[in-house]
C-alpha positions in Angstrom: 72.8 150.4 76.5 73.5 149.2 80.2 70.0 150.7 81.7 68.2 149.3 78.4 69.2 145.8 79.4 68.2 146.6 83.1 64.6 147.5 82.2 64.4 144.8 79.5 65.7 142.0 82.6 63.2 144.0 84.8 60.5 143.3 82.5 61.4 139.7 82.4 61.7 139.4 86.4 58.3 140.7 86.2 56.9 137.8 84.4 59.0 135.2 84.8 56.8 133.9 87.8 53.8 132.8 85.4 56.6 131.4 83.2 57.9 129.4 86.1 54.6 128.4 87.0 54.7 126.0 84.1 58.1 125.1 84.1 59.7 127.6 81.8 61.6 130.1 81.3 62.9 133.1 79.3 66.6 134.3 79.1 67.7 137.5 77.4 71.2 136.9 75.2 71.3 140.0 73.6 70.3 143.5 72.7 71.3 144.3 68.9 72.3 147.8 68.1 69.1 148.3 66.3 67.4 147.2 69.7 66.2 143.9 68.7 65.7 142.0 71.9 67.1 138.0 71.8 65.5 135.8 74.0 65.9 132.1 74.4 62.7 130.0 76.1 64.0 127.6 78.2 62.1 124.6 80.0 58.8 123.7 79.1 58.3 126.9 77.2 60.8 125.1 74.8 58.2 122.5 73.8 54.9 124.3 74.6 52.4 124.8 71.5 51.6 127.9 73.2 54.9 129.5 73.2 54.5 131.8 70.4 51.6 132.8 72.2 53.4 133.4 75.0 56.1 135.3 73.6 53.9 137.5 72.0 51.4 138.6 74.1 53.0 138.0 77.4 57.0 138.4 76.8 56.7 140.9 74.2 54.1 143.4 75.4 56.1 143.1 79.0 59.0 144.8 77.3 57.4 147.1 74.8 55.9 148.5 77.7 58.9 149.0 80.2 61.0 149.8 77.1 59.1 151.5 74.1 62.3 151.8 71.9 62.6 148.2 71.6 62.1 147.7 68.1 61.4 143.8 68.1 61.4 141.1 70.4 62.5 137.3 68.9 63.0 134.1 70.4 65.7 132.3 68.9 64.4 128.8 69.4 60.8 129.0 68.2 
């Protein structure tokens, strides 16, 4: 499990600069055993009416791509 949290924070670091860019943020708290990703938006991505958006086609295509057996990708606080 320790390189599938790698790739999954690798994924992040790769888009964490657009998330910045807005003053946001994403932080991985976990990888379930059925390799559910949890995430938690911090920042303005907190309050943003396009976070779902965000986590969906942005945060959640970043790791399905760097880590196809991810099985699902949730934000806690949306």
């Amino acid at each position: 499990m320790p390189e599938i949290i790698q790739r999954v924070e690798e994924a992040l670091n790769n888009i964490r600069p657009y998330l910045e860019a807005d003053g946001g943020n994403v932080k991985l708290l976990e990888i379930t055993e059925d390799k559910v990703v949890m995430l938690e938006l911090e920042g303005n991505c907190v309050s943003c009416p396009m976070s779902s958006m965000t986590m969906k086609a942005g945060v959640e295509d970043a790791i399905r791509r760097a880590v196809p057996e991810i099985s699902k990708v949730m934000a806690v606080n949306i």
